[in-house]
C-alpha positions as CSV (number, residue, x, y, z in Angstrom):
1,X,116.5,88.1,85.9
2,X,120.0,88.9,84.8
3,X,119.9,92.4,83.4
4,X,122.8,92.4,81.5
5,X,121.2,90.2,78.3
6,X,122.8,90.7,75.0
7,X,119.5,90.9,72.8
8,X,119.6,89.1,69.3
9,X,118.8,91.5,66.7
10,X,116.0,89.9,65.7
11,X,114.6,90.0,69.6
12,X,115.1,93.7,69.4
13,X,114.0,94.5,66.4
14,X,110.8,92.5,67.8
15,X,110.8,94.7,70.7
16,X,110.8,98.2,68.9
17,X,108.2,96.9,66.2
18,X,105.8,96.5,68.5
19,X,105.5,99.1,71.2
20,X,104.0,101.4,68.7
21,X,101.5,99.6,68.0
22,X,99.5,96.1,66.8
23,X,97.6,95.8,63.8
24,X,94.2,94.9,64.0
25,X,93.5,92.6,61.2
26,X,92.8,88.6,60.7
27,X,96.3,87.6,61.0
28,X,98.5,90.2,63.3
29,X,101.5,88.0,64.1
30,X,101.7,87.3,60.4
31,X,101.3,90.9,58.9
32,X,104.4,91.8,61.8
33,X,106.6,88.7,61.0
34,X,106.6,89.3,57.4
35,X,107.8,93.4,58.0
36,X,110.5,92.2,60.7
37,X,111.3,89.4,57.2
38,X,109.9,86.3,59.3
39,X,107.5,84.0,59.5
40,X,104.8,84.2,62.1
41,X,106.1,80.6,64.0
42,X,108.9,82.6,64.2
43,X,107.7,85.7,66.0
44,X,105.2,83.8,68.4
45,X,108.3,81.5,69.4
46,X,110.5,84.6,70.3
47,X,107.9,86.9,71.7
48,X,107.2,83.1,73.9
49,X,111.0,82.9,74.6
50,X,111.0,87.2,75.9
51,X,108.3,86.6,78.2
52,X,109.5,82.9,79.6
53,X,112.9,84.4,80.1
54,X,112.0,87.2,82.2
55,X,113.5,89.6,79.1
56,X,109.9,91.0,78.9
57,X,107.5,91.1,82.1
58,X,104.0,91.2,80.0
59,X,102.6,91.5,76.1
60,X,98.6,92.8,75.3
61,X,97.0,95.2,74.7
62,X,96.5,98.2,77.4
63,X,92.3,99.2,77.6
64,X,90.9,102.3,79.2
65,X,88.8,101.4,81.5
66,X,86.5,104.6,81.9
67,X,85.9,103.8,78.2
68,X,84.2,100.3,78.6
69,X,82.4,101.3,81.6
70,X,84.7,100.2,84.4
71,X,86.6,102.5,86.5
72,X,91.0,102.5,87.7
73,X,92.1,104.1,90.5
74,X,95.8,104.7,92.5
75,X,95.6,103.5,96.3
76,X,98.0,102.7,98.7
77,X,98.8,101.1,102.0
78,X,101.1,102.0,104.9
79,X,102.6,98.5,106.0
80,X,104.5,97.5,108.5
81,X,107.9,96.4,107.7
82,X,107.0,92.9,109.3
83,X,104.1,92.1,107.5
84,X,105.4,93.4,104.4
85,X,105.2,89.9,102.2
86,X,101.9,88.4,104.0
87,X,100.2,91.7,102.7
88,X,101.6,92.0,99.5
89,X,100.2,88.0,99.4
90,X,96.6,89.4,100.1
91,X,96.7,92.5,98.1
92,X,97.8,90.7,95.0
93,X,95.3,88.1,95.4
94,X,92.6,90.2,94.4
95,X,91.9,90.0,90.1
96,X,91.0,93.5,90.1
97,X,94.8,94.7,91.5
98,X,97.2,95.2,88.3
99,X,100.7,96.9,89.5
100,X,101.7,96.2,93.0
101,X,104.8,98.5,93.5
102,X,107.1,99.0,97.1
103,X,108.0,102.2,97.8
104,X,110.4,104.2,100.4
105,X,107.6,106.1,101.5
106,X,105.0,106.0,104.8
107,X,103.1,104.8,102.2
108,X,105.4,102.0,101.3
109,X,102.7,100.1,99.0
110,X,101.3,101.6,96.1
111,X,99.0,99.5,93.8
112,X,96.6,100.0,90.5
113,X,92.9,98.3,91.1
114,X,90.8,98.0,87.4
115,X,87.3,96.8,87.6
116,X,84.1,96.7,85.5
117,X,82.4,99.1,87.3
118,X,82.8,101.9,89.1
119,X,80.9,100.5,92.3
120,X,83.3,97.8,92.4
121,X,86.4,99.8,93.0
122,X,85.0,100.8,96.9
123,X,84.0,96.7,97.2
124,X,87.3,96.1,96.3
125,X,88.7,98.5,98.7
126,X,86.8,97.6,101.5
127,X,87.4,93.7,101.2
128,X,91.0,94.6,101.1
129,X,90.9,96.7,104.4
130,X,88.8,93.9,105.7
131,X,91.5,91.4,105.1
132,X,94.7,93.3,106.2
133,X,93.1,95.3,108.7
134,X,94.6,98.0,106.7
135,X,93.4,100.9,105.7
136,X,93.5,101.4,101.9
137,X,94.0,105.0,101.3
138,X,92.4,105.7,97.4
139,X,93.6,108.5,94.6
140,X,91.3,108.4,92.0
141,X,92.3,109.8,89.0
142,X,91.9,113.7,88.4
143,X,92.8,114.7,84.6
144,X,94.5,112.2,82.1
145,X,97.1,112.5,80.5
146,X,98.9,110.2,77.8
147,X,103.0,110.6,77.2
148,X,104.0,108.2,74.6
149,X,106.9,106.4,76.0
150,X,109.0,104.3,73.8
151,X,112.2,102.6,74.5
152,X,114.5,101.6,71.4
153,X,116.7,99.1,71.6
């Protein structure tokens, strides 16, 4: 991805509309196009265009787990340089593993795991450690806190 992009000022004006939120309604996309002063083919072909293009790396919404029953946790793996890639392969096969991240570290690979329940985030541990012969240290969370981040463009 070439990060030197000049964004159009419709594309940014795109971007900082909606990281403060989505409006829950029938018709979302529309409600937002007609406040940015387009129409929703418009919007949905641009926010396509962002993602396609690399320019942004994911849309949705962001759930709380704990909230719907399911459980996240922080682990993280200490990988030989060698089999660096083959891991990463088998770590990110696994549904229930969001962010994968490398880091300069012991513990070079660092990684989110989301499930549905809390039970399954030891399965999904364990399967992972099963297939790397790894073991998968785990840092469940301990408080929570939120900091609004917000980047405008």
């Amino acid at each position: 991805m070439n990060t030197n992009v000049e964004l159009a000022k419709e594309d940014r004006a795109i971007i900082n509309s909606l990281q403060g939120g989505f409006p829950v309604c029938d018709d979302p996309y529309a409600q937002i196009a007609t406040s940015l002063g387009m129409d929703e083919t418009q919007l949905i072909t641009r926010l396509s265009k962002l993602l396609d293009d690399g320019l942004l790396s994911r849309f949705g919404p962001l759930y709380n787990p704990e909230r719907l029953g399911g459980a996240v946790t922080l682990a993280a793996l200490k990988v030989p340089k060698e089999r660096f890639d083959e891991v990463t392969e088998l770590v990110n096969q696994h549904s229930e593993v969001a962010h994968n991240y490398a880091r300069s570290h012991p513990l070079n690979m660092w990684f989110v795991i989301a499930t549905e329940t809390p039970e399954q985030i030891d399965e999904t541990i364990a399967r992972i450690q099963e297939q790397t012969g790894l073991q998968v240290y785990n840092f469940p969370k301990q408080k929570e806190y939120f900091i609004g981040l917000r980047f405008d463009l």
